[in-house]
mmCIF file of the C-alpha atoms, coordinates in Angstrom:
data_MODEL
# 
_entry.id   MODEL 
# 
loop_
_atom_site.group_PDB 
_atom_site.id 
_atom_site.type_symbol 
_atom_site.label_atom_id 
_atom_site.label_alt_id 
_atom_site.label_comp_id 
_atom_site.label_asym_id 
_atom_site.label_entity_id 
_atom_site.label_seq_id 
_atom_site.pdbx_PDB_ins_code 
_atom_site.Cartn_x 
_atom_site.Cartn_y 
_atom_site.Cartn_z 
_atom_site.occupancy 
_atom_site.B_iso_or_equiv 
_atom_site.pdbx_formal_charge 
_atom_site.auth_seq_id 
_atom_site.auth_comp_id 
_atom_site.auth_asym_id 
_atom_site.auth_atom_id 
_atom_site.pdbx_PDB_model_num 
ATOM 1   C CA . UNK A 1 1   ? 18.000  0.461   -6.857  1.00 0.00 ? 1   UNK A CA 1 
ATOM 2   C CA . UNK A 1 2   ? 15.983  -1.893  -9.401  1.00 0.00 ? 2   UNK A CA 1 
ATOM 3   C CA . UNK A 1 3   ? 12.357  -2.467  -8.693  1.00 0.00 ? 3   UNK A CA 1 
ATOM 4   C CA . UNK A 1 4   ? 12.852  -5.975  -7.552  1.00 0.00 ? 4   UNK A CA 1 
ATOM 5   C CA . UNK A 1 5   ? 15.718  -4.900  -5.255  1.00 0.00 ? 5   UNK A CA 1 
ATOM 6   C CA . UNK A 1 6   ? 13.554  -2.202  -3.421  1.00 0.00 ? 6   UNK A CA 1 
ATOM 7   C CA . UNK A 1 7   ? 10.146  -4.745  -3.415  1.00 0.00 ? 7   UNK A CA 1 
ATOM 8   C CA . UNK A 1 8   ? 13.182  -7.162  -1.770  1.00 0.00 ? 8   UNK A CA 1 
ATOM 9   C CA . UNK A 1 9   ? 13.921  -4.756  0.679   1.00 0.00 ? 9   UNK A CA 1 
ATOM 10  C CA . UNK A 1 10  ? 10.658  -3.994  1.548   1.00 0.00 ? 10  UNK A CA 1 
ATOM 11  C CA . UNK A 1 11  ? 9.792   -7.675  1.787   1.00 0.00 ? 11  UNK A CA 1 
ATOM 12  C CA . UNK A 1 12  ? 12.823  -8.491  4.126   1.00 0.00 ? 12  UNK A CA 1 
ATOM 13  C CA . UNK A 1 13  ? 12.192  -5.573  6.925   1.00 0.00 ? 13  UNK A CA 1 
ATOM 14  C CA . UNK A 1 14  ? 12.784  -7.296  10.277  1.00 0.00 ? 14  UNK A CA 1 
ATOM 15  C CA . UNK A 1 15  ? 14.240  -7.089  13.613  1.00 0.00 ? 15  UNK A CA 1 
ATOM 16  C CA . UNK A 1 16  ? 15.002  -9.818  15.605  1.00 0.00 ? 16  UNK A CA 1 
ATOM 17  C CA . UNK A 1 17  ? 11.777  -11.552 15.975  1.00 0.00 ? 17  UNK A CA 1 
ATOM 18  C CA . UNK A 1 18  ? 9.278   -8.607  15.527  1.00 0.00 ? 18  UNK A CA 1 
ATOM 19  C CA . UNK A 1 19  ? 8.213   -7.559  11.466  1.00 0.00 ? 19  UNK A CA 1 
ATOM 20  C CA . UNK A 1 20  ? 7.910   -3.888  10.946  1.00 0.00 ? 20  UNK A CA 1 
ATOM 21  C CA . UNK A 1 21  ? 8.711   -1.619  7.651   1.00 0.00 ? 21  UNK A CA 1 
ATOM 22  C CA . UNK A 1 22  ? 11.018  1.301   9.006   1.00 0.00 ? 22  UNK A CA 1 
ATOM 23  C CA . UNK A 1 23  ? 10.816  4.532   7.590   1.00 0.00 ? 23  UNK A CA 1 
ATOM 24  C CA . UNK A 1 24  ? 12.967  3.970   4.254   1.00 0.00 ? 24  UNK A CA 1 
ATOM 25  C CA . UNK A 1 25  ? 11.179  0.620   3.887   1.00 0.00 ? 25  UNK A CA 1 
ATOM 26  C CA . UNK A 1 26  ? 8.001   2.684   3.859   1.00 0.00 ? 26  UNK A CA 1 
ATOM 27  C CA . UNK A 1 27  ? 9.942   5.127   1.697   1.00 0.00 ? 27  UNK A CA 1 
ATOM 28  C CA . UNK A 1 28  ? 10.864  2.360   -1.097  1.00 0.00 ? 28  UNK A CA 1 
ATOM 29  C CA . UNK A 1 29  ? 7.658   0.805   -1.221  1.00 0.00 ? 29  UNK A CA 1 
ATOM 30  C CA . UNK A 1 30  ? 6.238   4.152   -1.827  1.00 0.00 ? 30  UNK A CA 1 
ATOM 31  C CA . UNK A 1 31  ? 8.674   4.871   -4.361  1.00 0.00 ? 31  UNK A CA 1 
ATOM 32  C CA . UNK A 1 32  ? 7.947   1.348   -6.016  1.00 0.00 ? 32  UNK A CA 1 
ATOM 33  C CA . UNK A 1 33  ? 4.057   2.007   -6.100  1.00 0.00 ? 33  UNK A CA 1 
ATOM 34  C CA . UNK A 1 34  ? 4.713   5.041   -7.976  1.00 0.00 ? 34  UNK A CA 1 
ATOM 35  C CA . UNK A 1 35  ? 6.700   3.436   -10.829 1.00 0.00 ? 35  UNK A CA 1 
ATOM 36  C CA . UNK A 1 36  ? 4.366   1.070   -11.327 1.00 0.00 ? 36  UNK A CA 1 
ATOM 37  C CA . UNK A 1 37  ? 1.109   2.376   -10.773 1.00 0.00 ? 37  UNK A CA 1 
ATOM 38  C CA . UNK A 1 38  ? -1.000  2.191   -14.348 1.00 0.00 ? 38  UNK A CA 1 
ATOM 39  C CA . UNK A 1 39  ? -4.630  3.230   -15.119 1.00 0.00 ? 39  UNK A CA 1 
ATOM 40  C CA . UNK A 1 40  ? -6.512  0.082   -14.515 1.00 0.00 ? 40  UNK A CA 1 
ATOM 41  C CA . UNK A 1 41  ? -4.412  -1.897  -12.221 1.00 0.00 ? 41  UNK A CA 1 
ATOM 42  C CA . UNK A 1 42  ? -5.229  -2.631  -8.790  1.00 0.00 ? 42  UNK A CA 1 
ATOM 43  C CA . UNK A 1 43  ? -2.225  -3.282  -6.483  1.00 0.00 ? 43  UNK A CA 1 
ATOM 44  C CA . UNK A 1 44  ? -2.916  -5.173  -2.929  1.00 0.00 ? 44  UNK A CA 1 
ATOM 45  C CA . UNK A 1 45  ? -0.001  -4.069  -0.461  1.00 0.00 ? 45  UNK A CA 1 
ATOM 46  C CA . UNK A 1 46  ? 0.140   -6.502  2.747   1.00 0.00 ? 46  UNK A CA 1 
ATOM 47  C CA . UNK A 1 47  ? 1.468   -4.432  5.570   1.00 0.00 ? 47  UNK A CA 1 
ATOM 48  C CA . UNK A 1 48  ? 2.270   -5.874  9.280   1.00 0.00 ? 48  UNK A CA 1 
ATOM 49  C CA . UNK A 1 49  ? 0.025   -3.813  10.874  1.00 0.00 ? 49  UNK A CA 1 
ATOM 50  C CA . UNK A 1 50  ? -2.505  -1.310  11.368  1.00 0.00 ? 50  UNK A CA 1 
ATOM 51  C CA . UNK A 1 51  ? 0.283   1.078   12.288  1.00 0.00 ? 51  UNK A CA 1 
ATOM 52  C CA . UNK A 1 52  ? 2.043   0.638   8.541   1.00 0.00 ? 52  UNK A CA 1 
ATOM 53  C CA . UNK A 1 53  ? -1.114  1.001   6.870   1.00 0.00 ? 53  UNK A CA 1 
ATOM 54  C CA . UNK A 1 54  ? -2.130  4.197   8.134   1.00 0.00 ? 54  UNK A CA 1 
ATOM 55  C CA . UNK A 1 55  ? 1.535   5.512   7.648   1.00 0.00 ? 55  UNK A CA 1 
ATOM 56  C CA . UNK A 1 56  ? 1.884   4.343   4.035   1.00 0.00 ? 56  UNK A CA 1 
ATOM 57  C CA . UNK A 1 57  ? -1.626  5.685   3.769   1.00 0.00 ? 57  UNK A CA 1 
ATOM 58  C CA . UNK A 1 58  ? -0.893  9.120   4.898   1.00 0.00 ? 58  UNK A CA 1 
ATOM 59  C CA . UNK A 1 59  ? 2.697   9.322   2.544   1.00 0.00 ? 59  UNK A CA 1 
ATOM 60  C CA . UNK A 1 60  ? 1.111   7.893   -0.375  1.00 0.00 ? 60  UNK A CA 1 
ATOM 61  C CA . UNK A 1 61  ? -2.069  10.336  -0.290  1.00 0.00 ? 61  UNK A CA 1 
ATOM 62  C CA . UNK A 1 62  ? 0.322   12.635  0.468   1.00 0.00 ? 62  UNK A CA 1 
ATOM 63  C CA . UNK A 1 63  ? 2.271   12.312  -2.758  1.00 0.00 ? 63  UNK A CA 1 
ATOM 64  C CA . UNK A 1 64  ? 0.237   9.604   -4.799  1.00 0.00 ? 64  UNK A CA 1 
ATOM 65  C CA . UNK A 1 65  ? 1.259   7.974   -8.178  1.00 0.00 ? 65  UNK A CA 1 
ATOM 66  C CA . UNK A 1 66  ? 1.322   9.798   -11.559 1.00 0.00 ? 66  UNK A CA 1 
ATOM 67  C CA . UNK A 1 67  ? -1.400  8.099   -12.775 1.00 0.00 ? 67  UNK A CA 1 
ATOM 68  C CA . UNK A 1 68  ? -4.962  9.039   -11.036 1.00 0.00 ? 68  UNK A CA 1 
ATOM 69  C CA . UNK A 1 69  ? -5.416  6.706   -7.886  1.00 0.00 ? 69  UNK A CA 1 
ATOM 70  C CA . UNK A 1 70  ? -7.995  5.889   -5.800  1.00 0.00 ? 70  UNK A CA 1 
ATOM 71  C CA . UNK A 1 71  ? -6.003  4.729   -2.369  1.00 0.00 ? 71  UNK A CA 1 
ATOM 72  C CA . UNK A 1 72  ? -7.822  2.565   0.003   1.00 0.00 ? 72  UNK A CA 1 
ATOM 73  C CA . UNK A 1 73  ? -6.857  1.003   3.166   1.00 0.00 ? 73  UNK A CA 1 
ATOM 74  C CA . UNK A 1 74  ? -8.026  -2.422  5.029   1.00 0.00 ? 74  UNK A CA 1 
ATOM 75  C CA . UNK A 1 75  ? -8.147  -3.495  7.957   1.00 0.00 ? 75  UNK A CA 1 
ATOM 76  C CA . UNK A 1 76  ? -10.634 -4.701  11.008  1.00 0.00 ? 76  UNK A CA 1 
ATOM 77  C CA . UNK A 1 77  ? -10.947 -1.310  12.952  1.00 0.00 ? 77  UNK A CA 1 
ATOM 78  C CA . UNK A 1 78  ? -13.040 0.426   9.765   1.00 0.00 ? 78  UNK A CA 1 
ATOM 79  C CA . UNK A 1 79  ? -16.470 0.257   9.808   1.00 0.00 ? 79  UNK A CA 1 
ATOM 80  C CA . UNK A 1 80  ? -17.623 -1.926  7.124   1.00 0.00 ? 80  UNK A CA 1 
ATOM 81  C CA . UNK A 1 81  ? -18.764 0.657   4.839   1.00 0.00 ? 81  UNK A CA 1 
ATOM 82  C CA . UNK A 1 82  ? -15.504 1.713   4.550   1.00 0.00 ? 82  UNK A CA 1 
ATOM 83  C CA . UNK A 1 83  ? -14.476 -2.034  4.292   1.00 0.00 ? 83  UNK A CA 1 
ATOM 84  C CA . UNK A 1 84  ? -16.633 -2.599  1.682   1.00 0.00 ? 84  UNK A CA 1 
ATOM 85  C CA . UNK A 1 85  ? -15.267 0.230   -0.672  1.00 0.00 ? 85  UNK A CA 1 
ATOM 86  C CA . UNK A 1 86  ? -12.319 -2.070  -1.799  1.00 0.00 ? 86  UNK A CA 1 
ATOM 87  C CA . UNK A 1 87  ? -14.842 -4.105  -3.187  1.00 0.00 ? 87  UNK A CA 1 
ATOM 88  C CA . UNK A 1 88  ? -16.383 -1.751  -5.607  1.00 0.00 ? 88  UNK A CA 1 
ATOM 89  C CA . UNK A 1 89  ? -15.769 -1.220  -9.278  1.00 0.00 ? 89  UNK A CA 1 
ATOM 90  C CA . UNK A 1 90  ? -12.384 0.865   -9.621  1.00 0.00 ? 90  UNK A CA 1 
ATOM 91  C CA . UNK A 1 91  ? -13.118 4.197   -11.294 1.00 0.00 ? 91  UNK A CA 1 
ATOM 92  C CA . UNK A 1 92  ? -12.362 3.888   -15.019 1.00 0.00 ? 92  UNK A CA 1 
ATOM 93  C CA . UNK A 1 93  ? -9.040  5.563   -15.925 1.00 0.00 ? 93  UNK A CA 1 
ATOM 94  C CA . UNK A 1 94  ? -7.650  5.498   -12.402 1.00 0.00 ? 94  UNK A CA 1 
ATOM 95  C CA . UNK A 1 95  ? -5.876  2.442   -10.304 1.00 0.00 ? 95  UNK A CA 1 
ATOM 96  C CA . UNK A 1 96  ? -6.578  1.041   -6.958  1.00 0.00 ? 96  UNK A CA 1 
ATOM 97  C CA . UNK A 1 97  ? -4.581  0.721   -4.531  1.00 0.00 ? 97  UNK A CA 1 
ATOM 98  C CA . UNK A 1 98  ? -5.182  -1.550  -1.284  1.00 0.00 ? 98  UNK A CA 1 
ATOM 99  C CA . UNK A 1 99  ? -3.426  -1.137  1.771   1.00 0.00 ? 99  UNK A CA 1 
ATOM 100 C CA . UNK A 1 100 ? -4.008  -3.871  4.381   1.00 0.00 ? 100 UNK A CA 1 
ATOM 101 C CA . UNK A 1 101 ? -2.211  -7.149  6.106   1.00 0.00 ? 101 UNK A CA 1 
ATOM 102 C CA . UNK A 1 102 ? -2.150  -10.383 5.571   1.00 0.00 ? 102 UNK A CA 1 
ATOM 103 C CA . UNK A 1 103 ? -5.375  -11.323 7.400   1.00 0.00 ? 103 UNK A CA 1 
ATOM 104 C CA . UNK A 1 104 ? -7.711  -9.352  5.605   1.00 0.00 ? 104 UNK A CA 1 
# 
C-alpha cells in the first residue's frame, strides 16, 4: 500500500469503543517510519498507550530505519531524565524519533 494508505490504517485502528494498534497496525507504522525516516528529521508518533509505545519501541530498535536514528520514547512512567532526553539537540546526521501519546 501507498504511504498515506498505511498512515490511514494506522490512524483508523479501533474496536468498538476501545483504540488500540494491533499487530499489523504496529507492523505498517513501522514500515512507514522506515520509508520516511531522513537525517535531520524528527518524527513525533502518538500512540494510545504505554503498552504501544513500548511495543513499537522494541520492533523499531529492533529493526530501525536506514538512516541512523536515535529512538526515544515518552511517556509519564520514565523518570524525568529519561523524559528530558527528547528535548535535547538531535545528533547531527541522525533523526529522532518520538514515541509517546497524545497527552505528553
Amino acid at each position: 500500500p501507498g504511504l498515506w494508505q498505511v498512515a490511514n490504517h494506522c490512524n483508523n485502528a479501533k474496536v468498538g469503543s476501545d483504540t488500540f494498534l494491533s499487530s499489523t497496525s504496529q507492523s505498517l507504522l513501522e514500515e512507514l517510519l522506515r520509508r520516511i525516516a531522513k537525517p535531520g528529521n524528527c518524527y513525533v508518533v502518538f500512540l494510545p498507550g504505554l503498552g504501544e509505545i513500548e511495543g513499537v519501541y522494541q520492533r523499531i530498535s529492533a529493526k530501525p530505519p536506514d538512516c541512523p536514528s536515535t529512538i526515544l520514547p515518552l511517556h509519564s512512567l520514565l523518570p524525568n531524565k529519561e523524559q528530558d532526553k527528547v528535548m535535547r539537540p538531535m545528533v547531527p546526521g541522525h533523526c529522532k524519533i518520538v514515541l509517546t501519546t497524545n497527552i505528553a
